[in-house]
C-alpha positions as CSV (number, residue, x, y, z in Angstrom):
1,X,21.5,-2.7,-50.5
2,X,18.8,0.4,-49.8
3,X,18.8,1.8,-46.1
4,X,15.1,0.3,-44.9
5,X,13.7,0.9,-41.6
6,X,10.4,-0.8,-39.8
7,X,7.8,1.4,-38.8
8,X,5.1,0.2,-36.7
9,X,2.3,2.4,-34.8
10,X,1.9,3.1,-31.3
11,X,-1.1,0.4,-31.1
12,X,1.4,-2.5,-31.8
13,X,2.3,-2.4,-27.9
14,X,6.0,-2.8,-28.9
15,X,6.3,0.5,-26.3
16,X,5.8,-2.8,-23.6
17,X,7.9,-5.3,-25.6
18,X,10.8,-6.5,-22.7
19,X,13.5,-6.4,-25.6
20,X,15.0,-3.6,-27.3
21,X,13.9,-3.4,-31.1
22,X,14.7,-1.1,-33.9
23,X,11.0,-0.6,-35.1
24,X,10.6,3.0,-35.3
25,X,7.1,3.9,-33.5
26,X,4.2,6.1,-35.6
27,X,2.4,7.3,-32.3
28,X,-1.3,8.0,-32.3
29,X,-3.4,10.4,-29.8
30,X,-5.1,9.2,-26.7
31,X,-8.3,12.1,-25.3
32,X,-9.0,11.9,-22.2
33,X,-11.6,14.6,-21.1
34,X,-10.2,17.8,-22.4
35,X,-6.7,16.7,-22.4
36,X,-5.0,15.3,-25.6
37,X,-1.9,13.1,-24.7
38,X,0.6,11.1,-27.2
39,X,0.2,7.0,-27.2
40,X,3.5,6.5,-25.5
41,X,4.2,5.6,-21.9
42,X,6.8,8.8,-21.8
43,X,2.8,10.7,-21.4
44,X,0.5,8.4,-21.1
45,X,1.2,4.6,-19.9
46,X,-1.2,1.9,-19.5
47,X,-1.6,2.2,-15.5
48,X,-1.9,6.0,-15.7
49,X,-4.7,5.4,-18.4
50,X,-6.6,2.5,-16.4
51,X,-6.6,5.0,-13.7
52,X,-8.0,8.0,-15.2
53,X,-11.2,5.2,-17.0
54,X,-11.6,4.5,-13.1
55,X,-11.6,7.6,-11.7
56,X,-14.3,9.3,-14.5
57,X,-16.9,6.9,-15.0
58,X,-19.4,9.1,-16.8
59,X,-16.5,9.9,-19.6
60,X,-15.6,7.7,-22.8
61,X,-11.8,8.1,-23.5
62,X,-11.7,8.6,-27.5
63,X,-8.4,8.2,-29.7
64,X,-7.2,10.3,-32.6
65,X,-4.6,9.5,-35.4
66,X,-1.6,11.8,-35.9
67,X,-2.2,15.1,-38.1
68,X,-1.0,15.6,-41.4
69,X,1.6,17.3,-40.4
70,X,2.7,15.5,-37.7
71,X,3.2,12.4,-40.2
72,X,5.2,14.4,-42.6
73,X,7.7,15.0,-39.8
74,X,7.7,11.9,-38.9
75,X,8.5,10.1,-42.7
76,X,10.6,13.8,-43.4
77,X,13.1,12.7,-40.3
78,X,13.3,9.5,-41.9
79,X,14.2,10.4,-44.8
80,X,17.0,13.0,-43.0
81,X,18.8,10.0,-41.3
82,X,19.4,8.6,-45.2
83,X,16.3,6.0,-45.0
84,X,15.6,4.8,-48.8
85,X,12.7,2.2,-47.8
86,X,10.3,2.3,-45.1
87,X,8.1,-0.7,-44.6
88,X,5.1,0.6,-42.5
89,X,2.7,-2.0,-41.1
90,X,-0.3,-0.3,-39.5
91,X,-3.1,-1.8,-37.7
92,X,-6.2,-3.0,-40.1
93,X,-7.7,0.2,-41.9
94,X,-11.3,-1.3,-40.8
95,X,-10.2,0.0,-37.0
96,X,-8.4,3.1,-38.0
97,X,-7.5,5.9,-40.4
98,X,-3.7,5.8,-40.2
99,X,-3.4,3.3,-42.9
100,X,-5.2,5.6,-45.3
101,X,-3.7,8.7,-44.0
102,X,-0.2,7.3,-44.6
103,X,-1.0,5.9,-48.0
104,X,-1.8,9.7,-48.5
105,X,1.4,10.9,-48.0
106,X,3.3,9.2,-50.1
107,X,3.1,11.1,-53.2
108,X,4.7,13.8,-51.2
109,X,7.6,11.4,-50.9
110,X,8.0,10.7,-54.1
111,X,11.3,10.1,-56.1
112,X,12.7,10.7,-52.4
113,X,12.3,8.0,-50.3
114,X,10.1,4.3,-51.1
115,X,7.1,3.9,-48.6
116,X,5.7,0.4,-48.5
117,X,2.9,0.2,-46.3
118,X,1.0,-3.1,-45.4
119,X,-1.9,-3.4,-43.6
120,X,-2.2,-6.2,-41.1
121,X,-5.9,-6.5,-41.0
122,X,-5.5,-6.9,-37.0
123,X,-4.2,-4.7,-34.1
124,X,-2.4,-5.3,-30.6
125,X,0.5,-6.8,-30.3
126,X,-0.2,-9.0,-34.0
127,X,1.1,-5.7,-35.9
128,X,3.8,-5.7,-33.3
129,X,5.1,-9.5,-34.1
130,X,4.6,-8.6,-37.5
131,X,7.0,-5.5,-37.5
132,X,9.4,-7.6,-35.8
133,X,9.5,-10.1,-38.3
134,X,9.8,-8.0,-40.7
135,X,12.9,-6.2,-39.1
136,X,14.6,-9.6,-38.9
137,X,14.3,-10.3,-42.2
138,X,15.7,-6.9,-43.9
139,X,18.7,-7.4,-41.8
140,X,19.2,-10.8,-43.2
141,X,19.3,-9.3,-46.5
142,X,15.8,-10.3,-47.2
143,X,14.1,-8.1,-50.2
144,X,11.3,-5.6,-49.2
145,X,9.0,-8.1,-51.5
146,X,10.4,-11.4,-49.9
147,X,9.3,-9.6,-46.3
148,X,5.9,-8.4,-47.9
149,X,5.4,-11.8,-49.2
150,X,5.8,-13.3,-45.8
151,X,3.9,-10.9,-43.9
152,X,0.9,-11.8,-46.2
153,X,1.5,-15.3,-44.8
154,X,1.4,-14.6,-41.5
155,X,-1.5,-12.4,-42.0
156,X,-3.6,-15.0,-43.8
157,X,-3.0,-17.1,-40.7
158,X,-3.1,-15.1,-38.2
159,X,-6.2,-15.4,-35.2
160,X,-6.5,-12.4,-32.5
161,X,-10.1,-13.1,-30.4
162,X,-11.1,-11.6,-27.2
163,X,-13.9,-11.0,-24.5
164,X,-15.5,-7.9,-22.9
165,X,-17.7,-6.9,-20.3
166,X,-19.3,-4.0,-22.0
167,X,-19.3,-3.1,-25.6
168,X,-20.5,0.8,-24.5
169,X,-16.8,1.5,-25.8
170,X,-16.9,-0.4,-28.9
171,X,-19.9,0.9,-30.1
172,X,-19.6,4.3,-29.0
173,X,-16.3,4.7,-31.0
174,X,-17.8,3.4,-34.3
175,X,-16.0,-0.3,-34.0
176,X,-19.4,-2.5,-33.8
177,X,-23.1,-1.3,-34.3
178,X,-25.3,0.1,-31.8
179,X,-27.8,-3.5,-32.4
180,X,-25.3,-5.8,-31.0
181,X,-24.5,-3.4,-28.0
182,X,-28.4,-3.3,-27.6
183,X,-28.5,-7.4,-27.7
184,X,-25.9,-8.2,-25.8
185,X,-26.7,-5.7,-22.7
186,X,-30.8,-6.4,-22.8
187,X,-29.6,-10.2,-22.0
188,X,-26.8,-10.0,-20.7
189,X,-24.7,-11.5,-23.0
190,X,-20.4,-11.6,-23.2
191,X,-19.7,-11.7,-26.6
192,X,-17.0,-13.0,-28.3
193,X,-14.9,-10.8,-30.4
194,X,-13.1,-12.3,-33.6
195,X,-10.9,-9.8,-35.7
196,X,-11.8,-11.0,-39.1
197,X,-10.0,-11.8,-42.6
198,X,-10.9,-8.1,-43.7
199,X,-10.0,-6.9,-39.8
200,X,-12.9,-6.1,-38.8
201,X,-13.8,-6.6,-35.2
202,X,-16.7,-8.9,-34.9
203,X,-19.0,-10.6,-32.6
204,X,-18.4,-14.6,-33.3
205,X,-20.4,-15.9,-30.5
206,X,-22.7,-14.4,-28.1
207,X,-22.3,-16.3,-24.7
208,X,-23.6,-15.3,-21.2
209,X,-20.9,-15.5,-19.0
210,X,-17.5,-14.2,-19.1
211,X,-16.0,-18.3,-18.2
212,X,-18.0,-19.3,-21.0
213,X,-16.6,-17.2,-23.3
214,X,-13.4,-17.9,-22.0
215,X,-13.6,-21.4,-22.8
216,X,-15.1,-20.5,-26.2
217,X,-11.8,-18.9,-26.8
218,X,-9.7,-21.7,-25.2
219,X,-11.7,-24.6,-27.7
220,X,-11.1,-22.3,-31.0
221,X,-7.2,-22.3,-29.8
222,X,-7.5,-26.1,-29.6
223,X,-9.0,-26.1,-33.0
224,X,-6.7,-23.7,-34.5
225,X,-3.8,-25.3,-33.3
226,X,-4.3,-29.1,-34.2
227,X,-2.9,-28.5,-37.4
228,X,0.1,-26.2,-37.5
229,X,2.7,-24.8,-34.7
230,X,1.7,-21.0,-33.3
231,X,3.4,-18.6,-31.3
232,X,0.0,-17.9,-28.6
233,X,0.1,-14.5,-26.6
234,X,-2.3,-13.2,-24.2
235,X,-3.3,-9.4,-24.4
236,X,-5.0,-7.4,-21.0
237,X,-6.4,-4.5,-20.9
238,X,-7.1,-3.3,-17.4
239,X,-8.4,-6.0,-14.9
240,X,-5.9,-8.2,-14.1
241,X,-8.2,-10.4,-12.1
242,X,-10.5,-11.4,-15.2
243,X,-6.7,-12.2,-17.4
244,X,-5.7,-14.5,-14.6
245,X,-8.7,-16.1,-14.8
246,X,-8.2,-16.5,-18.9
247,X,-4.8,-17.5,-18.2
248,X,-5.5,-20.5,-15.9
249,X,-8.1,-21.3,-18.1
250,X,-5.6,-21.7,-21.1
251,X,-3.0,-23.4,-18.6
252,X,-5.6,-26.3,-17.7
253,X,-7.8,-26.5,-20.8
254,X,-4.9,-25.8,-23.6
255,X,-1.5,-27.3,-21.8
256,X,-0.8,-23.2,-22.4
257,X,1.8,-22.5,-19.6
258,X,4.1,-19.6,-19.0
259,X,2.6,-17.3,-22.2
260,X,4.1,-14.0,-23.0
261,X,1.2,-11.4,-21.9
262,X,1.2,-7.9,-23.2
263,X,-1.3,-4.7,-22.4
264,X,-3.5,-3.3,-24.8
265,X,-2.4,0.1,-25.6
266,X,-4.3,2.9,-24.4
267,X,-5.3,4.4,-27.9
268,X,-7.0,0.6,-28.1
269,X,-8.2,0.2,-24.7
270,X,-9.6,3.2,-25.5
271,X,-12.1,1.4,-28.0
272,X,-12.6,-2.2,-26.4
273,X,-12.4,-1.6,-22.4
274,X,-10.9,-2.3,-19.9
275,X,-12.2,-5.4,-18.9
276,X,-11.4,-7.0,-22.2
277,X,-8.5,-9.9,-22.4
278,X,-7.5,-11.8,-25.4
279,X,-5.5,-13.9,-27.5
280,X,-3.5,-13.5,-30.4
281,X,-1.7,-16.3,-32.5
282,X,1.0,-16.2,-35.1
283,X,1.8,-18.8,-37.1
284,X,5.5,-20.2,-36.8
C-alpha cells in the first residue's frame, strides 16, 4: 500500500476542529489593510480578525491564494517525508483559484509523487468533513478511487445555505454581481445564499428580514431531511448574537438541539461578512 496523505486548505476550518486530525492544511492569505497575514490562527485567528473588520469600517479585508512557490514547498515537503499519493480536496473552483493553481502544479510532480485533487464544489467546514472522511477511509485500506468515489457522493448531496446582512463583501470580492447587491440594499432585502451543484454561491430567496430568512433556512432543512439521515452543522462568522438566534430557531422549528458550530475562517469571512451564519449538511 502507497504512503497517501489528506490535504485540505485553510478555508475547511479544520484549524477550529476540537479533535486532533492528520489532514495536512494548504493555507491561504488573509489582507488586511497593508498587512498580509497566513490563514492560520498561529497569525491570524477568527477573534483577532472580527476585531480588526470592527475597528476599520471604511476597509474591505481581501484574501489571496498561496504563490506558486509557496505551493511547490508545500507538495515538495510532501514528497520529502516519502508521501506517494496526495488526495487534495479544495474548496469549489467557482469561489477560488487554488483548485486551478494546484491542478497546475502537478506536472511538476510528475513520475514523483500522484496528486489527486477533488473539488468539493462548497467551502467552510463541508471541505473539512469531506477531508476527514476521506482520511478515515485511506487508513482503512480504502483505494484513492473508492475514497474519490465516495466523496462524489457526499458532494452530490451535500447542502451548505446561509444569511447575511450586507452583501458589500460578496460583491466587492467578485462572489455575486454588483445587481443583486444593488436589489437587495435599495429594499432592504436579506437574501438567502445557496452554494449550488456547480459551487457557486447564489442568492435562492430574497426575504426582508434576517428571522425570515432564518426560517427559510430552517423549512429547506425540514425538506432536505425528510428523506435521508444528515450530519447538520452550524457555521458563524462574527456576531454571535444573530447565530444564537439561528440556533434557537433550528432547536424549536427543526428538533435541532446541541449542533456542532464552527467559525468561518477568516480568508472566507473575508468574502461573506461577518454577520453571516449558516448551515451545512452532509449526508450520513
Amino acid at each position: 500500500m502507497s504512503k497517501s496523505v489528506v490535504v485540505a486548505m485553510s478555508t475547511s476550518g479544520l484549524d477550529y476542529y476540537p479533535f486532533e486530525h492528520d489532514i495536512r492544511i494548504l493555507r491561504l492569505r488573509v489582507i488586511l489593510g497593508d498587512e498580509t497575514y497566513v490563514d492560520s490562527p498561529e497569525f491570524i485567528d477568527h477573534d483577532k480578525f472580527i476585531a480588526w473588520v470592527n475597528n476599520n469600517p471604511d476597509k474591505l479585508p481581501k484574501s489571496a491564494p498561496p504563490s506558486s512557490l509557496e505551493l511547490r514547498k508545500f507538495f515538495l515537503g510532501l514528497l520529502d517525508e516519502g508521501y506517494e499519493d496526495v488526495l487534495v480536496i479544495t474548496m469549489s473552483s467557482e469561489l477560488s483559484k487554488t483548485y486551478q493553481q494546484v491542478i497546475d502544479i502537478i506536472p511538476l510532480l510528475q513520475g514523483k509523487m500522484r496528486v489527486h485533487v477533488f473539488n468539493s464544489r462548497s467551502g467552510t467546514f463541508t471541505e473539512g468533513l469531506m477531508a476527514l472522511e476521506a482520511d478515515k477511509m485511506l487508513k482503512k485500506g480504502h483505494s484513492i478511487q473508492q475514497v474519490l468515489n465516495r466523496l462524489e457522493e457526499i458532494r452530490r448531496l451535500t447542502h451548505v445555505m446561509f444569511g447575511v446582512d450586507d452583501l458589500t463583501y460578496l460583491v466587492k470580492n467578485g462572489r455575486l454581481s454588483f445587481a443583486s447587491q444593488f436589489f437587495a440594499n435599495l429594499f432592504k432585502i436579506k437574501p438567502l445564499i445557496n452554494v449550488d451543484r456547480d459551487g457557486r454561491a447564489v442568492v435562492a430567496e430574497k426575504i426582508m428580514t434576517t428571522r425570515r430568512t432564518m426560517l427559510a433556512i430552517s423549512d429547506r432543512i425540514r425538506q432536505i431531511t425528510a428523506s435521508r439521515d444528515y450530519y447538520v452543522f452550524t457555521l458563524y462568522s462574527g456576531d454571535m448574537e444573530i447565530h444564537q438566534e439561528f440556533v434557537d430557531v433550528l432547536a424549536e422549528y427543526n428538533n435541532l438541539s446541541g449542533l456542532p458550530a464552527y467559525p468561518i475562517s477568516p480568508v472566507v469571512t473575508a468574502h461573506s461578512g461577518i454577520s453571516a451564519f449558516g448551515v451545512g449538511l452532509l449526508p450520513l
